[in-house]
N, C-alpha and C positions, 0 to 999 in steps of 0.2 A: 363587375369591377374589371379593369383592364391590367391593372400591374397589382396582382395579388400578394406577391414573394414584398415589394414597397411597400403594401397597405401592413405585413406584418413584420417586418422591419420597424415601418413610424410606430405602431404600438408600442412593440417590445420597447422604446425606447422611451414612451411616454410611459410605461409601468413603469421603469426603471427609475425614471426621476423624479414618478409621481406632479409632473407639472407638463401641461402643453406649452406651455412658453418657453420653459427649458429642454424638450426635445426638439422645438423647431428651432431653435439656439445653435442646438450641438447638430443638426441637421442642415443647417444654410437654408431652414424653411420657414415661412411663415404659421404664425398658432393656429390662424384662421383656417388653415391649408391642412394642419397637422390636425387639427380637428376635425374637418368634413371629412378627413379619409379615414379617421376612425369611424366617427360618426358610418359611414357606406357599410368598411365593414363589418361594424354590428347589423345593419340593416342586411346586408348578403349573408351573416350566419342564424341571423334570428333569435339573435338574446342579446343582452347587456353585457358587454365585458368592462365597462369601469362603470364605479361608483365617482359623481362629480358633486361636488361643492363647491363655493366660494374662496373655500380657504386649503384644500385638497383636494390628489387625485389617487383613488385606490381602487384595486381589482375586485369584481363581483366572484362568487364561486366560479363560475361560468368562466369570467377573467383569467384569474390562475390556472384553470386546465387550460386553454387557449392557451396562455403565456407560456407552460411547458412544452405542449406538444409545439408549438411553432418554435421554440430555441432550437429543439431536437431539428423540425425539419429545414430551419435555416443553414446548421452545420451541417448538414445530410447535403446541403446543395451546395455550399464552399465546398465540402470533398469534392463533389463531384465535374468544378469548376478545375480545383487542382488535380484532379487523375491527368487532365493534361498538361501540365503544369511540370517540365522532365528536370528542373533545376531542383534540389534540395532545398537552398535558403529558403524557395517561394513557400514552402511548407510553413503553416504558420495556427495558431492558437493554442487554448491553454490545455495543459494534461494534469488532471489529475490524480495523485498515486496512494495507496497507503503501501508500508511497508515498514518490518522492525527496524527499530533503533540497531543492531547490528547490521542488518545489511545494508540499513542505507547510509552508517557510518564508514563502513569498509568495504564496500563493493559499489554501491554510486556515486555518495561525494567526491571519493578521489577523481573519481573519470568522468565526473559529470561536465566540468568544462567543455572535453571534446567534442562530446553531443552538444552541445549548446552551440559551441563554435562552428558544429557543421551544419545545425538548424537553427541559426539563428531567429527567426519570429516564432521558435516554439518558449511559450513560457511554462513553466512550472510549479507546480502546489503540490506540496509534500505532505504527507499525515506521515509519524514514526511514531508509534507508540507500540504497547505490548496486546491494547486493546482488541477485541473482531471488532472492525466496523462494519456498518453496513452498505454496503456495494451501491445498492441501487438507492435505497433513501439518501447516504448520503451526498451523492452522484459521483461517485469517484469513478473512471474509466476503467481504473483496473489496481488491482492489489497483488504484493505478492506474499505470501504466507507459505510456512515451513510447518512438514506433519501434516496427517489428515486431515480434509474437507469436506462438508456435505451440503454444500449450498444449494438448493435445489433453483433452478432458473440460473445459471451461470456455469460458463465455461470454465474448463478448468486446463489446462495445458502445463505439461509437469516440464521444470527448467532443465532441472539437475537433482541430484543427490547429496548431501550435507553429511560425510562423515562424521562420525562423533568420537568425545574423548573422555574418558574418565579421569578427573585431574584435579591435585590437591596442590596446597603450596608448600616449599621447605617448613617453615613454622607447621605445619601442622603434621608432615610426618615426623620432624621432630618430636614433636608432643607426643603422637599415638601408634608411633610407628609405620611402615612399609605391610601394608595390605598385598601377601600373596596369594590369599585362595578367599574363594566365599566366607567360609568361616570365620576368616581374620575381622572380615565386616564387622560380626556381631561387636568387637570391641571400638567401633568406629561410627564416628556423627555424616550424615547427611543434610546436606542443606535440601530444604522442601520447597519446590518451586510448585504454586497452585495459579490457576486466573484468578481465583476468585479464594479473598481470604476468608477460611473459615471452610473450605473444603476439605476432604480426608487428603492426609499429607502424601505427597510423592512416595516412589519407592525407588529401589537400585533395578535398573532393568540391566538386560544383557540378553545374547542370543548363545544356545548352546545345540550344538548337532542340529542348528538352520532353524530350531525353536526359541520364539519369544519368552522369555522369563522374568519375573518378578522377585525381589526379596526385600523385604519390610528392615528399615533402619529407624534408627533413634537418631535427634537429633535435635537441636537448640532455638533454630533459625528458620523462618520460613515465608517466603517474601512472592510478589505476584511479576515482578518485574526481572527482564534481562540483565538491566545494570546494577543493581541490587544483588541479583543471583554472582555474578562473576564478581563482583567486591567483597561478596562474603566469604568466597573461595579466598581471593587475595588475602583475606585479614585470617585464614586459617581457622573460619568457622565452621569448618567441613568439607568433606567431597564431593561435588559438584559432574553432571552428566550434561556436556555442552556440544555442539556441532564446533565445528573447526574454525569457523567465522568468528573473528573475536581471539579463539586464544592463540593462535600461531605467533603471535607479539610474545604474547607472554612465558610460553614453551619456549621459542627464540633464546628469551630473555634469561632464563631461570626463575623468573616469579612465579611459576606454577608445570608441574612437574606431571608429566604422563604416566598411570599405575593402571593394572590391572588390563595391561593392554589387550590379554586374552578373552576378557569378560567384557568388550564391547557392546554397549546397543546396537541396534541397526540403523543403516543409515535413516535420515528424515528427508524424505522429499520435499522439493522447493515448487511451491505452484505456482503459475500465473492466470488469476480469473479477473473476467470482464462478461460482462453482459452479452445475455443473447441478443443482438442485432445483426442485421441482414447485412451493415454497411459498415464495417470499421473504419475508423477517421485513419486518415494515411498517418495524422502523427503517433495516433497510438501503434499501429504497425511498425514504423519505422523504429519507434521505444523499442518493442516489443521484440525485437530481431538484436537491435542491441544490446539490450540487456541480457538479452540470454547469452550471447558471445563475452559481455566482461566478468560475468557470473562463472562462466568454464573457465576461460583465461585464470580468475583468481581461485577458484578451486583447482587447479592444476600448480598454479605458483607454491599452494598447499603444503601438495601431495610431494614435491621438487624439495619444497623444506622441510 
């Protein structure tokens, strides 16, 4: 075969549509054309990659790994089109992110314009949830996650540090008083944040003379999610142990008040993991360099307020 990188190009897009008539459509090619070059390249790898009928077109097993490894190695050759490529705009396709509902409400949304506006043909697909997803099945480029990792086959690259706050609302020190020493706790509820409900419930953590500590509380409420955990706080269903991200509005505000400032947790690391590959897409790089400067920038805005 003489134009190999074409021959999997016309595929990919014949999977895509599931019809030869409509990639040689969206291709300015004819069916008959878009067929024998499939046709070649099954003949040059020695199996069947689609299943044909009269009335559809779908992928053999054989097909589908074909169909993944060639997306991978088509992007792998755009990068390497664009390494020379020195203007920003020409940087172009789609990135995929997870990342909490907190950080991506307050540390990208707001600044996510900018990037867009300096990259413009990079598009965007956001996952926010409180869920792990899976990196590589469900092909995300890259995620970022707060607290320990153990992914094995991925990179891990630590952003920043995430102080944290022990913080109830007026309504509930009203109710059960100003928490001065450990002890006070035992007269005081905690909210229980778990993944997974039906897990043994949270505890009050804190660090003392550089040691991690635990101490077991009572409490009413016990929920798997971020936004949930910080509204139980607000409505005064207990005290709550959060990173900075999220309550500095609220601290600002007087809706929820900083106690026990002495019996802090330790901070939580902020990671960014992405897959082992030999060739990072220049847009995830480029992500990758920013977000870690508006991540500092907004942890420092923080520590200022």
């Amino acid at each position: 075969m003489q134009d190999k990188l074409q021959a999997l190009q016309i595929f990919i897009r014949v999977a895509q549509l599931g019809s030869f008539t409509k990639a040689g459509a969206s291709l300015g090619l004819s069916k008959t054309h878009v067929s024998n070059v499939v046709a070649q390249l099954e003949q040059h790898l020695g199996c069947r990659l689609l299943h044909r009928t009269t009335r559809s077109v779908r992928l053999t097993q054989d097909g589908q790994l074909c169909f993944d490894r060639s997306q991978l190695l088509l992007e792998d050759y755009q990068e390497l089109e664009n390494l020379f490529q020195l203007q920003a705009a020409q940087v172009s396709g789609v990135l995929r992110l997870d990342m909490s509902t907190g950080m991506a409400r307050y540390v990208l949304m707001p600044r996510l314009t900018a990037f867009l506006q300096q990259y413009p043909n990079i598009q965007l697909e956001l996952s926010s949830t409180d869920r792990k997803v899976d990196l590589v099945a469900e092909g995300f480029d890259c995620v970022i996650r707060v607290g320990s990792v153990d992914d094995e086959g991925l990179v891990a690259r630590r952003l920043a540090e995430l102080p944290m706050r022990n913080l109830a609302s007026p309504a509930y020190i009203e109710r059960y008083g100003m928490p001065h020493t450990l002890a006070d706790l035992s007269q005081h509820r905690l909210v229980h944040y778990v993944s997974v409900l039906g897990q043994q419930n949270s505890v009050f953590e804190y660090t003392e003379h550089g040691q991690h500590k635990t101490l077991a509380m009572q409490g009413v409420v016990t929920v798997n999610n971020a936004d949930a955990y910080n509204a139980a706080c607000l409505a005064g269903l207990g005290i709550i142990q959060a990173p900075v991200i999220g309550s500095v509005a609220h601290l600002d505000s007087g809706a929820l008040l900083d106690i026990l400032p002495q019996y802090r947790c330790a901070p939580m690391p902020v990671w960014l993991l992405y897959p082992h590959r030999r060739h990072l897409s220049q847009r995830l790089q480029l992500f990758m360099q920013w977000f870690e400067q508006q991540l500092q920038q907004y942890l420092q805005g923080c520590q200022q307020g």
